[in-house]
N, C-alpha and C positions, 0 to 999 in steps of 0.2 A: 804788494810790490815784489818784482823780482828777488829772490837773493842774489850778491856776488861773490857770497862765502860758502865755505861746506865746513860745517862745527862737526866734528866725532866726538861725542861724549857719554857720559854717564852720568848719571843723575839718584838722587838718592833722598828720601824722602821717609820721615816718622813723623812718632807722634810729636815731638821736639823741635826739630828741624827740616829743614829744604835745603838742599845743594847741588851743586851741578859743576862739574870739571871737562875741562874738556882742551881741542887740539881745533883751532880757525884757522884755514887755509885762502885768502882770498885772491879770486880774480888779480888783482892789481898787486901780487906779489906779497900781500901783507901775510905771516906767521908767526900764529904766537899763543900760549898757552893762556888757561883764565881759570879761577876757582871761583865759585861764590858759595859760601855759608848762610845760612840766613836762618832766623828765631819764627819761618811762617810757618811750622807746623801745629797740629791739632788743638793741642793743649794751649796752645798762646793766642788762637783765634778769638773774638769776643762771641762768635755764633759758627756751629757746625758746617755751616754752607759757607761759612769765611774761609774756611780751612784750605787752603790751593796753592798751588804753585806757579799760576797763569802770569803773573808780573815776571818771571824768572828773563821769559822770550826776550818780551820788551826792556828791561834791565839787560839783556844783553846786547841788543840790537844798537840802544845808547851807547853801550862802551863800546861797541865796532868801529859805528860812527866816529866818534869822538880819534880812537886810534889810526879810523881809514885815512882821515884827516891828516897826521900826522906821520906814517909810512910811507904814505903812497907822495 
């Protein structure tokens, strides 16, 4: 699907943690800042190929939603 948002962020990733901060801008007027911290890094995974970041997107795309909801 389309997006209706443009996130600037940066993101930050070890062997410990996964994070990602950033600035949403969307379509429909919605602006607002977001952090997320999270325990997905290396050493916490049960298996090497666990080790990722990929839930981060969709973890975010829910709390858009949830907020687009609510803004707009």
């Amino acid at each position: 699907a389309a997006a209706d948002a443009v996130f600037a962020h940066k993101t930050g990733n070890s062997e410990n943690y996964a994070s990602d901060a950033g600035l949403v801008q969307g379509d429909g007027g919605r602006r607002y800042l977001i952090a997320l911290l999270t325990t997905l890094g290396a050493r916490h995974a049960p298996h090497p190929g666990c080790a990722t970041d990929w839930c981060v997107p969709r973890i975010g795309a829910a709390v858009d939603a949830w907020l687009k909801a609510r803004l707009e």
